[in-house]
C-alpha positions as CSV (number, residue, x, y, z in Angstrom):
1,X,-10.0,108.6,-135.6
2,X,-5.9,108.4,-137.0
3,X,-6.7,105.4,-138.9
4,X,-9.9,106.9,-140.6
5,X,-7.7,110.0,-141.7
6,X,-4.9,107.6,-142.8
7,X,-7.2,105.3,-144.6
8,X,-8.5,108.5,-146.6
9,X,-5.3,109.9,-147.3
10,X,-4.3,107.0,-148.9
11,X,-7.3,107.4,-151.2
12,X,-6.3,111.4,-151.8
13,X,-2.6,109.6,-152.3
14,X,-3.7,107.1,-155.5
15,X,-5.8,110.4,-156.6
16,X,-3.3,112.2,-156.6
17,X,-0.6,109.8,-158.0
18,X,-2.8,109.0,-160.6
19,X,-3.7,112.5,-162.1
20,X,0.0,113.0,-162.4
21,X,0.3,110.3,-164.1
22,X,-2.5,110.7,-166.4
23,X,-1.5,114.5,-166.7
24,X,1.9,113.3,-168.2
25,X,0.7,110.4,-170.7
26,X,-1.8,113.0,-172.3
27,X,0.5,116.1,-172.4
28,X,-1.9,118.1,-170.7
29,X,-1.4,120.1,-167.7
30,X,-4.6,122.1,-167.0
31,X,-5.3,120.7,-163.9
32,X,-1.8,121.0,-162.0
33,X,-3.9,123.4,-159.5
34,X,-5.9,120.1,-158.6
35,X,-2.8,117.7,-158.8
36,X,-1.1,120.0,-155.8
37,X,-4.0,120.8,-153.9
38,X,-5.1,117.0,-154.1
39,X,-1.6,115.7,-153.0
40,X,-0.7,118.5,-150.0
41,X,-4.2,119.0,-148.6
42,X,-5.7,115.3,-149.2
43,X,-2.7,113.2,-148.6
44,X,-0.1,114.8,-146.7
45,X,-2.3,117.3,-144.5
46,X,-5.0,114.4,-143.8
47,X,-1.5,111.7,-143.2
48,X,-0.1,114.0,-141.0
49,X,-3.5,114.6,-139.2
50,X,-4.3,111.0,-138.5
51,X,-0.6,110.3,-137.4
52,X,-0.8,113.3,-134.8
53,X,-4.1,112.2,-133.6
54,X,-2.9,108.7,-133.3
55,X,0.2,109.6,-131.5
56,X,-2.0,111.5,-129.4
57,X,-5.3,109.9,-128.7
58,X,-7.0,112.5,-126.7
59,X,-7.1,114.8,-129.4
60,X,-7.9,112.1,-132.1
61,X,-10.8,110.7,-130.3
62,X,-13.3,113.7,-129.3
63,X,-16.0,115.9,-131.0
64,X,-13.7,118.3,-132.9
65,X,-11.9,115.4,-134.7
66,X,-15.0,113.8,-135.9
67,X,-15.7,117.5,-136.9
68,X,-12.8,118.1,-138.4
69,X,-12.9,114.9,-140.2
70,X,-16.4,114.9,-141.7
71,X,-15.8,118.8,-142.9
72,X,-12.7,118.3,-144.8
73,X,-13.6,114.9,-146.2
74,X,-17.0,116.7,-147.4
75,X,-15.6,120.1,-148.7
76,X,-12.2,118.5,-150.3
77,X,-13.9,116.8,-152.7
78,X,-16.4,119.8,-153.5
79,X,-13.5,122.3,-153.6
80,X,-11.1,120.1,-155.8
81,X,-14.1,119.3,-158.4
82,X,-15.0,122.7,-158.7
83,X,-11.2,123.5,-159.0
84,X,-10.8,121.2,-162.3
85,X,-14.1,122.9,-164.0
86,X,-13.3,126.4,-163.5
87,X,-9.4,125.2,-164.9
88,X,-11.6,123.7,-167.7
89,X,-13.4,126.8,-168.4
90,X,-16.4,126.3,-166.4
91,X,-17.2,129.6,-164.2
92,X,-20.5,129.0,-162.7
93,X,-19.0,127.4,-160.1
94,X,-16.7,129.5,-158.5
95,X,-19.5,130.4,-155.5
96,X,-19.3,127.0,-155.0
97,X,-15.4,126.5,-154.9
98,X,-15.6,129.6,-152.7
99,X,-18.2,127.3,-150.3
100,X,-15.5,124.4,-150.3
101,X,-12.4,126.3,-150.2
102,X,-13.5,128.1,-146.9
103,X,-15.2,124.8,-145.4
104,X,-11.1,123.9,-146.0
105,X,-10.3,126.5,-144.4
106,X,-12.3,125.7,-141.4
107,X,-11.3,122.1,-140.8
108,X,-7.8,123.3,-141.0
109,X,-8.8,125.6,-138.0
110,X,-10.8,123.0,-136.4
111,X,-7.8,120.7,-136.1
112,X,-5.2,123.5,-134.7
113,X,-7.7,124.4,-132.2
114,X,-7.8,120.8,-130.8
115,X,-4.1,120.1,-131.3
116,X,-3.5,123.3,-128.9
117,X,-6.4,122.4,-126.5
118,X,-5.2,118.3,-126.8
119,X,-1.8,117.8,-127.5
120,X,0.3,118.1,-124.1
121,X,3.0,120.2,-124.0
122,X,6.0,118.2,-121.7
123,X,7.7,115.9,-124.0
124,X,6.3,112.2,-124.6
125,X,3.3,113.9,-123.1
126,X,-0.2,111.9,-124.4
């Protein structure tokens, strides 16, 4: 599963890059909130993720990684989208940015629970 999260991450990554970019061309920075949450959450967090699961293949290939995996890669998205239209003015979505901010939440939950119950403790432990 490491490679899967740093093959998404990299997506986040060119996201990410590219909304700065675009932010600064067009002088318009509404959607910082989406520029952050899209580089720490999507590229570094996920990075980070699929490096520790592929330094540490017990806890990057069971149930709570696919989990983990499938939950954030769904509610990101939702959370980050939602994010730009309420920054745009749009409030009939914030029930729905609540919805993908706690399914966040919960793969960021998901994934400390498996690195305490799958990571081994001794150094250079696997």
């Amino acid at each position: 599963m490491g490679i899967a999260y740093i093959k998404v991450a990299l997506v986040y990554f060119v996201i990410g890059v590219g909304l700065g970019i675009y932010m600064s061309m067009v002088h318009d920075y509404t959607l910082t909130g989406v520029h952050v949450h899209i580089n720490l959450l999507g590229w570094a967090s996920f990075a980070l993720a699929g490096v520790i699961y592929w330094l540490f293949p017990k806890a990057g290939n069971n149930l709570l990684s696919k989990i983990q995996f499938w939950v954030h890669t769904i509610s990101l998205p939702v959370m980050m989208i939602c994010l730009a239209l309420i920054l745009k003015g749009n409030d009939q979505v914030e029930v729905l940015m609540g919805v993908g901010s706690t399914l966040v939440v919960v793969s960021v939950i998901i994934f400390a629970v498996n690195v305490f119950l799958n990571v081994g403790t001794k150094a250079g432990s696997r």
